[in-house]
C-alpha positions in Angstrom: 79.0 110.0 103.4 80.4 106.5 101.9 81.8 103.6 104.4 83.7 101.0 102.3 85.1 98.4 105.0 88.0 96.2 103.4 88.7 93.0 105.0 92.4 92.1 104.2 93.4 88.1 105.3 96.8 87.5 106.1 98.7 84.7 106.3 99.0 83.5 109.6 102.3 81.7 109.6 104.6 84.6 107.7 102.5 87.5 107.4 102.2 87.7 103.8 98.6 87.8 102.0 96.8 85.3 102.4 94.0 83.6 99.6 91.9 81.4 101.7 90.9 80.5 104.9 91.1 76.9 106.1 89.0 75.0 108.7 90.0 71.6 110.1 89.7 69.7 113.7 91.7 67.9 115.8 90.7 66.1 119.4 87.4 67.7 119.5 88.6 71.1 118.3 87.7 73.1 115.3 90.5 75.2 113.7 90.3 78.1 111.3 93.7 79.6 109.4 94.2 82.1 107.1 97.2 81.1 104.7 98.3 81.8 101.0 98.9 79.0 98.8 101.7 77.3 99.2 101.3 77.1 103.0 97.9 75.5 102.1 98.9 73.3 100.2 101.6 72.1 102.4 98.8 72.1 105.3 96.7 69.9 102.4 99.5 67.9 102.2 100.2 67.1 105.7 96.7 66.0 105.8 95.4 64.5 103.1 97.8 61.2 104.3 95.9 61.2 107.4 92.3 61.7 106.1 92.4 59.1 103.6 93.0 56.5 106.3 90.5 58.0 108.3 86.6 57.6 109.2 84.3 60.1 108.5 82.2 61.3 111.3 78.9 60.7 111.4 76.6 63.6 113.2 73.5 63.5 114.0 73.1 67.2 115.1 72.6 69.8 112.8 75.7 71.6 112.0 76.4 74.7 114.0 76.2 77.9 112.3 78.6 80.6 113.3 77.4 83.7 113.1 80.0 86.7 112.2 80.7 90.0 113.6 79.6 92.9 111.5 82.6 93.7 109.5 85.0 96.4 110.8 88.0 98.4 110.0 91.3 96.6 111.9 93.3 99.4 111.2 90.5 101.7 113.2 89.7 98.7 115.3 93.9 98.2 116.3 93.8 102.1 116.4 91.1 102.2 119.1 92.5 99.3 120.9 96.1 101.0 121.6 94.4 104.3 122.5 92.5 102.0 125.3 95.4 100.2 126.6 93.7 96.8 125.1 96.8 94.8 123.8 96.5 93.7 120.3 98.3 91.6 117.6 100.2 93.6 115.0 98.7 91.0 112.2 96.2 88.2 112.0 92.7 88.1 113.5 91.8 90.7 116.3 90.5 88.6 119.1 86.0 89.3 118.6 85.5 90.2 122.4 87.8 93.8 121.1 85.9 93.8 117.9 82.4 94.1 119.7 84.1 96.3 122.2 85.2 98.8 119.5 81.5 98.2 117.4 79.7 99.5 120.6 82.0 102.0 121.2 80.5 103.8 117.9 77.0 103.8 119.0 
């Protein structure tokens, strides 16, 4: 028997399909947002003033490397999460502590 997993990114200010996923930081924090075009461009926008003024960040560590969670079904994985009373978002990302949940819950 065939698996074909589909990962389907939505846009997490209206819902609608998003194209890209965006990463940026703020005071120390790293961001990541899914969003279709125009909202990234008007994230791009709201940006770019601010990064042109700014200094880039010199680091002398290696980069960190963020390892993904094998891919899963979110209908199957937002199926098993409301038969196990674990509360999930209708859309967007499923939190990755439920994801490994429902991966071990296969084996």
């Amino acid at each position: 028997m065939a698996t074909r997993t589909v990962i389907e990114l939505i846009d997490d200010l209206d819902g609608s399909e998003a194209t890209e996923t965006l990463r940026f930081g703020l005071d120390g924090t790293d961001y990541e947002i899914d969003l279709a075009g125009q909202n990234a461009a008007a994230l791009r926008g709201v940006l770019t003033r601010y990064a042109q003024a700014a200094r880039k960040e010199k680091v002398g560590r290696a980069a960190a490397v963020r390892q993904l969670p094998p891919a899963a079904d979110t209908k199957a994985v937002r199926a098993w999460a409301g038969a196990n009373g674990i509360e999930v978002n209708p859309r967007g990302r499923i939190r990755e502590d439920v994801v490994q949940r429902y991966l071990a819950s296969l084996s």
